[in-house]
C-alpha positions as CSV (number, residue, x, y, z in Angstrom):
1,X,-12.0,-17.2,47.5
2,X,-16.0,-17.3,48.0
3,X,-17.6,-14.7,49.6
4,X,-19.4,-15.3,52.9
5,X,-18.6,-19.0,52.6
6,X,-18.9,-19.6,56.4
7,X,-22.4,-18.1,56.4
8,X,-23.8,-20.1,53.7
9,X,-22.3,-22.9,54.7
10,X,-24.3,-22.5,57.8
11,X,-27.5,-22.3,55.8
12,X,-27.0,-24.9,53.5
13,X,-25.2,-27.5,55.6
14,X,-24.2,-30.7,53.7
15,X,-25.6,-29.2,50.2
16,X,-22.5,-26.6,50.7
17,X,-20.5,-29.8,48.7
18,X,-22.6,-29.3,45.9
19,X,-22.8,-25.7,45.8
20,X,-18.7,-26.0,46.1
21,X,-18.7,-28.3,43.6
22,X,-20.9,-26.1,41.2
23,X,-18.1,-23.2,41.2
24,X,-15.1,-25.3,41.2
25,X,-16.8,-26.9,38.1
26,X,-16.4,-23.5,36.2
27,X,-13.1,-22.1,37.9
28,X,-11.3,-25.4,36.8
29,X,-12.6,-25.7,33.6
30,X,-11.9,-21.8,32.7
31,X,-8.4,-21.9,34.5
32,X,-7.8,-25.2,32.7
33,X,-8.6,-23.3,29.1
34,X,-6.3,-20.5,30.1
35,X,-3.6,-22.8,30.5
36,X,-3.4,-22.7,34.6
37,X,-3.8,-25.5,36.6
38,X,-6.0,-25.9,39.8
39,X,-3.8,-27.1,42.6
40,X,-6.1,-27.5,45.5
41,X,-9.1,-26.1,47.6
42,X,-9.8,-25.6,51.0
43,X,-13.5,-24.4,52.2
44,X,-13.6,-21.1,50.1
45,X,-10.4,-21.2,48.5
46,X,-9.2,-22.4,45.5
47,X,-5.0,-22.5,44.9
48,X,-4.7,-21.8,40.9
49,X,-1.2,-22.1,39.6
50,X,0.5,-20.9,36.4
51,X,4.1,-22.4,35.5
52,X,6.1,-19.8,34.2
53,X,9.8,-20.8,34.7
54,X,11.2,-22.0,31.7
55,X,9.2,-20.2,29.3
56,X,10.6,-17.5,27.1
57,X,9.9,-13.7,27.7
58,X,7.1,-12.9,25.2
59,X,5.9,-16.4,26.2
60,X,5.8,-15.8,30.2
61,X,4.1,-12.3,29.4
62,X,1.6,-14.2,27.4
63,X,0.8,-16.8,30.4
64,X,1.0,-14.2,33.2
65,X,-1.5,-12.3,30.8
66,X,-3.9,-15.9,30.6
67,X,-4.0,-15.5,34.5
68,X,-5.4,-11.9,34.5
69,X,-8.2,-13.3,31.9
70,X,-8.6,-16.3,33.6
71,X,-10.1,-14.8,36.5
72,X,-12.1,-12.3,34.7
73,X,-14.3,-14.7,32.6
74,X,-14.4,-16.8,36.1
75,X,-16.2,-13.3,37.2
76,X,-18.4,-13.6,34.2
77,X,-19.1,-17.3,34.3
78,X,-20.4,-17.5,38.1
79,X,-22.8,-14.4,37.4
80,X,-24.3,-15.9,34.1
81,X,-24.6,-19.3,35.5
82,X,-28.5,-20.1,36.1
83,X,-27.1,-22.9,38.3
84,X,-25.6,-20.0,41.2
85,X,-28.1,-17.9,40.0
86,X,-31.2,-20.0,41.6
87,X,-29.1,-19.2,45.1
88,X,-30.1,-15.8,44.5
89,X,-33.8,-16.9,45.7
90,X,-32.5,-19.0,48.4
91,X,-34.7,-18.2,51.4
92,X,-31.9,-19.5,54.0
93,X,-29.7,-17.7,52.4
94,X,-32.0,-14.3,51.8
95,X,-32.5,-14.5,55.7
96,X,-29.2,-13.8,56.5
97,X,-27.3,-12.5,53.5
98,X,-29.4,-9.4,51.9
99,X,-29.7,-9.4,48.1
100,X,-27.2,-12.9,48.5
101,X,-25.2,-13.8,45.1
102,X,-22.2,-15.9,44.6
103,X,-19.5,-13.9,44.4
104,X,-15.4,-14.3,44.5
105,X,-12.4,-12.2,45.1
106,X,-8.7,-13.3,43.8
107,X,-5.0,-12.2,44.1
108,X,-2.7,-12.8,41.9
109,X,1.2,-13.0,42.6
110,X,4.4,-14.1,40.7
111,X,7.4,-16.0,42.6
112,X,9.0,-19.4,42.7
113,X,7.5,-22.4,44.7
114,X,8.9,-25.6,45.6
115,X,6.7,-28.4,44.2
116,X,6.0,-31.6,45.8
117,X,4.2,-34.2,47.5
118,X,3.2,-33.8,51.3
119,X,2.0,-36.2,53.7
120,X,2.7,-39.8,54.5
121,X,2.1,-43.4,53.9
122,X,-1.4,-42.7,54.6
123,X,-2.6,-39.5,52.9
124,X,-0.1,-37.4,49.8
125,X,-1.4,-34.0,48.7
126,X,0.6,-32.3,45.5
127,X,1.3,-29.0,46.9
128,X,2.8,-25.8,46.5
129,X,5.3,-24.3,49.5
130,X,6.7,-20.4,49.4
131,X,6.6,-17.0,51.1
132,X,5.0,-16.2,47.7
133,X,2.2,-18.4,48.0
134,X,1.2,-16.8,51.6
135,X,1.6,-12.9,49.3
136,X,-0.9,-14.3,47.2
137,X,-3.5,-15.2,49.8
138,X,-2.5,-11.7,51.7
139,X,-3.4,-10.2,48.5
140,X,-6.9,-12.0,47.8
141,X,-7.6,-11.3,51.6
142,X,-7.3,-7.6,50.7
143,X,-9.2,-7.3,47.7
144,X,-12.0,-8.4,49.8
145,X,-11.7,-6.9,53.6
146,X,-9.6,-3.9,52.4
147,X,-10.5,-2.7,48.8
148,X,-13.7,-4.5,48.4
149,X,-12.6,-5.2,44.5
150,X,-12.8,-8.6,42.7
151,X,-9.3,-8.9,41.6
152,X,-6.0,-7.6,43.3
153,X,-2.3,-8.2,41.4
154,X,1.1,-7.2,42.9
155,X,3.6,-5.2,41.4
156,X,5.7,-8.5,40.7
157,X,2.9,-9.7,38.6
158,X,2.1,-6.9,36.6
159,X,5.8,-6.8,35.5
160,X,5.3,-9.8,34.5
161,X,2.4,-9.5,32.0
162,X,2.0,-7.5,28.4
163,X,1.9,-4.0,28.0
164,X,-1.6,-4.4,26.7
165,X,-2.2,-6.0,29.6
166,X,-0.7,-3.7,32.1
167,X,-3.0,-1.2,31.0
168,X,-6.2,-3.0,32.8
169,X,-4.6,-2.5,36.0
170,X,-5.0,0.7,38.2
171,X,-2.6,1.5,41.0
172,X,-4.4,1.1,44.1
173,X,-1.5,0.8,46.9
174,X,1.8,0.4,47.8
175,X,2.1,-1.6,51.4
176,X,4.2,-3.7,53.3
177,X,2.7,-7.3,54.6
178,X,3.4,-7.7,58.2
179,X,7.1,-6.4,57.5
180,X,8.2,-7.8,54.3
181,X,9.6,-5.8,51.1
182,X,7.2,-3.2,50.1
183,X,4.8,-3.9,46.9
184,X,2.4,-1.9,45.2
185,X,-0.9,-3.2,44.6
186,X,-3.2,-2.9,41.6
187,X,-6.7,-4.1,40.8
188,X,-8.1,-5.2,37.7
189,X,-11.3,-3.0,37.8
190,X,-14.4,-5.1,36.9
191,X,-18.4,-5.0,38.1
192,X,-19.6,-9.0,37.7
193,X,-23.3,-7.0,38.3
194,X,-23.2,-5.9,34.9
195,X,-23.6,-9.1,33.4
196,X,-27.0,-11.6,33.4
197,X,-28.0,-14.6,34.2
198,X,-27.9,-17.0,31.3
199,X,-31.2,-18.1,30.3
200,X,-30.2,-21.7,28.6
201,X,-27.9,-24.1,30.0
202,X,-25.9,-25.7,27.8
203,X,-26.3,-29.6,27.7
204,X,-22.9,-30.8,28.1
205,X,-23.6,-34.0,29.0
206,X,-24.5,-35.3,25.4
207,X,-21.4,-34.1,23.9
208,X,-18.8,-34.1,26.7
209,X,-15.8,-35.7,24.6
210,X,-16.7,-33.3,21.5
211,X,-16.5,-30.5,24.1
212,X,-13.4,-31.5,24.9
213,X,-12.2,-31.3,21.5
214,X,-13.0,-28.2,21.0
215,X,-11.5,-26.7,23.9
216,X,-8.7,-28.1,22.7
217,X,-8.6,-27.0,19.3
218,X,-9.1,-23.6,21.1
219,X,-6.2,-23.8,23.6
220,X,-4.1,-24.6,20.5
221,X,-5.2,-21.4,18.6
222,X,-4.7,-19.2,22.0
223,X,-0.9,-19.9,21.8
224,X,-0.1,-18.4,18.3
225,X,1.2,-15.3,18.2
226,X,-1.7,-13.7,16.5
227,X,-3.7,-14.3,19.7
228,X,-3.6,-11.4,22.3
229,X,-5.2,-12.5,25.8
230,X,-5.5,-8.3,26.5
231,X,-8.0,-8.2,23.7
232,X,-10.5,-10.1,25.5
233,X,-11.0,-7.0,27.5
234,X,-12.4,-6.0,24.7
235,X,-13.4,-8.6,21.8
236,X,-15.5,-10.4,24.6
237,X,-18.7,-8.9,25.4
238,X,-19.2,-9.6,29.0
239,X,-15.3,-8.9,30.0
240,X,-16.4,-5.3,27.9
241,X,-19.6,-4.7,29.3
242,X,-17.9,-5.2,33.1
243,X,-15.0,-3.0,32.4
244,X,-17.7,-0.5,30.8
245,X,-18.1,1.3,34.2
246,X,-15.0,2.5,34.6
247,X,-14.1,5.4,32.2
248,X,-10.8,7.0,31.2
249,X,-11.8,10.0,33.7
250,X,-12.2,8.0,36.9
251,X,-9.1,6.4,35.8
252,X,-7.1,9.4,35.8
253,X,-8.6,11.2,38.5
254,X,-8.3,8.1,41.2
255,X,-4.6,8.2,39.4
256,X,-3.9,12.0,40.6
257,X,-5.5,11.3,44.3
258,X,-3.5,8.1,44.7
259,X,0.4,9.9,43.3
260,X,-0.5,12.9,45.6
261,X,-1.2,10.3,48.4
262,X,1.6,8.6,48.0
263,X,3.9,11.5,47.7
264,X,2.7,12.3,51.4
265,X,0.5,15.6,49.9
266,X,-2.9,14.2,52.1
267,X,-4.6,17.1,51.8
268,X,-4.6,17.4,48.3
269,X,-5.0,13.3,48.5
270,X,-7.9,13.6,50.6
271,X,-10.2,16.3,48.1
272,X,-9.6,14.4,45.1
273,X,-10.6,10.7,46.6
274,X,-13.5,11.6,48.1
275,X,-14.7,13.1,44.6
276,X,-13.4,10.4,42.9
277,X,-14.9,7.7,45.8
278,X,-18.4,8.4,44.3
279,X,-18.0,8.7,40.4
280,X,-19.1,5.1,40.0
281,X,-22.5,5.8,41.0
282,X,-24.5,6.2,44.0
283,X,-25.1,2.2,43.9
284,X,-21.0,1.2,43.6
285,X,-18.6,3.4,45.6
286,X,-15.2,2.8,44.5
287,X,-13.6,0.5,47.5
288,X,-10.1,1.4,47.0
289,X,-10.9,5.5,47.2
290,X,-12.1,4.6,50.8
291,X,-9.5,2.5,51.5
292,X,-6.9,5.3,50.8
293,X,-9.3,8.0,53.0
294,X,-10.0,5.6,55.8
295,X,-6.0,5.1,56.6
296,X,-5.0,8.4,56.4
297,X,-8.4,9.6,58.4
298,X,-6.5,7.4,60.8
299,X,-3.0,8.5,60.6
300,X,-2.7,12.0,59.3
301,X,-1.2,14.7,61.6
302,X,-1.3,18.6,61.9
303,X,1.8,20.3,60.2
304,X,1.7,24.3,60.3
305,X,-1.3,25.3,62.0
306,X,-2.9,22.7,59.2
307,X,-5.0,19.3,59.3
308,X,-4.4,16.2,57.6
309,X,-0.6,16.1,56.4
310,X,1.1,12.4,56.1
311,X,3.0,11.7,59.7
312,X,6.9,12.3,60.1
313,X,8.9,10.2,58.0
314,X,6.3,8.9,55.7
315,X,8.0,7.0,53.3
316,X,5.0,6.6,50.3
317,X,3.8,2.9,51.6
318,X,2.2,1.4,54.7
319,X,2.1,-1.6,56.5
320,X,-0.3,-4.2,56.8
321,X,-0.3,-7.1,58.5
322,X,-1.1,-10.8,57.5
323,X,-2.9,-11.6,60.7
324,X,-5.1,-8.6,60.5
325,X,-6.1,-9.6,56.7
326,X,-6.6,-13.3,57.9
327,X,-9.0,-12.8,60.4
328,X,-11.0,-9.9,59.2
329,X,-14.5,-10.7,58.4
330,X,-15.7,-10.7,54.8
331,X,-17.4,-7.6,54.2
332,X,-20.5,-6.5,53.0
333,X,-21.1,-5.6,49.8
């Protein structure tokens, strides 16, 4: 999903197709190399589709893992472009979006989905109809109006991948959407910032077909079982340098705020988030730290002559609803 796609599309009026067209360029093409396959997209959103049924268990946790990276290099890919980039010096958009660059927020989600063709004589669409599909845009509606993070997984998901894998996710909640089963929710912790605009484009044009050839070549390598998706976290530089913010420490600290919180102990909760809501730097405050203080600023109750203790019957989640999520604004950042 694109950040403050209704605002720039206000500003850039019928160039918005080409600016669309400029990030669905590199989503498809990375998702593409990473084995996924782009389903659809409406205004902001892009549908992104792994098949996973079918597949044996090493193989699944392999694919679910291509997702995670997937998303991460599109992260990368959209800050070095010098294409998005120039939209940093937008005027339009400088007017009404301070210090403006493209940015994107996804959720990813694991379930079953009934395939098929909707429509009529007149118009088909290939699409995708579940509960699970709805999960996964509640999810990437979070990450940007709750948690103010880039990428948000549920806990179905995360089962799903590696175990090198799992360990890029941090625990961020556990929640209930408008009702349903509860879930935790984790986030794949990355700052896009840290990485630059390219200074070269690369020609594509002349060698389109060759390009193509390659990629292949490289999909084919991907899927032997010497090759690790998790590793990309660390073999490739940008993925490294936008993981590089977030230190063993702040991982283990947010970690001892967030059990405490969800074992109902708010008051302990509440000390160690609001230390931890600030060890990124002055310049990135961790969004899921204030996340976790702003609800229970909002619902914690007195117990003993004490502030600040989880209300009766807490039960280590809360509830959220879809409606909230769909209609919040996208946030500032």
């Amino acid at each position: 999903d694109i950040f403050h796609f209704a605002e720039v599309t206000e500003v850039l009026k019928r160039k918005i197709m080409v600016f669309v067209n400029a990030i669905g360029e590199i989503v498809h093409g990375i998702v593409e190399e990473c084995f996924g396959a782009p389903n659809k997209n409406i205004g902001e959103a892009f549908l992104l589709v792994w098949r996973l049924s079918g597949l044996a268990k090493n193989k699944r946790a392999k694919m679910a893992d291509f997702s995670v990276v997937a998303f991460a290099k599109v992260l990368s890919a959209i800050n070095k472009s010098p294409v998005l980039g120039e939209y940093r010096e937008h005027p339009g958009l400088l007017m009404r979006l301070q210090n403006y660059k493209v940015h994107m927020a996804f959720g990813l989600h694991s379930g079953w989905a009934i395939e098929g063709a909707i429509g009529s004589e007149f118009k088909v669409d290939a699409s995708y109809l579940s509960p699970n599909v709805k999960s996964a845009e509640a999810l990437e509606n979070a990450a940007k109006s709750i948690y103010k993070v880039s990428i948000t997984a549920s806990s179905v998901l995360v089962g799903e991948v590696s175990p090198g894998m799992r360990s890029q996710f941090r625990l961020i909640d556990h929640v209930s959407f408008s009702g349903g089963p509860p879930m935790r929710i984790y986030v794949v912790d990355v700052d896009p910032s840290a990485v630059a605009i390219q200074t070269q484009q690369v020609n594509v044009k002349a060698g389109r077909f060759k390009l193509r050839m390659i990629r292949e070549n490289m999909k084919q390598m991907k899927w032997q079982p010497t090759y690790h998706p998790a590793d990309q976290f660390v073999l490739d530089t940008d993925l490294a340098r936008m993981r590089s913010r977030f230190s063993d420490t702040f991982m283990q600290k947010f970690d001892m705020g967030y059990q405490n919180y969800e074992a109902g102990e708010w008051k302990v909760a509440r000390a160690i988030l609001e230390d931890v809501r600030t060890m990124l730097g002055p310049d990135f405050p961790d969004g899921p730290s204030q996340a976790l203080l702003s609800f229970m600023q909002q619902h914690h109750t007195p117990k003993d002559g004490e502030d600040f203790h989880a209300p009766p019957g807490w039960k280590g989640y809360r509830e959220m609803s879809l409606d909230v999520l769909q209609f919040q604004g996208t946030p500032e950042k």
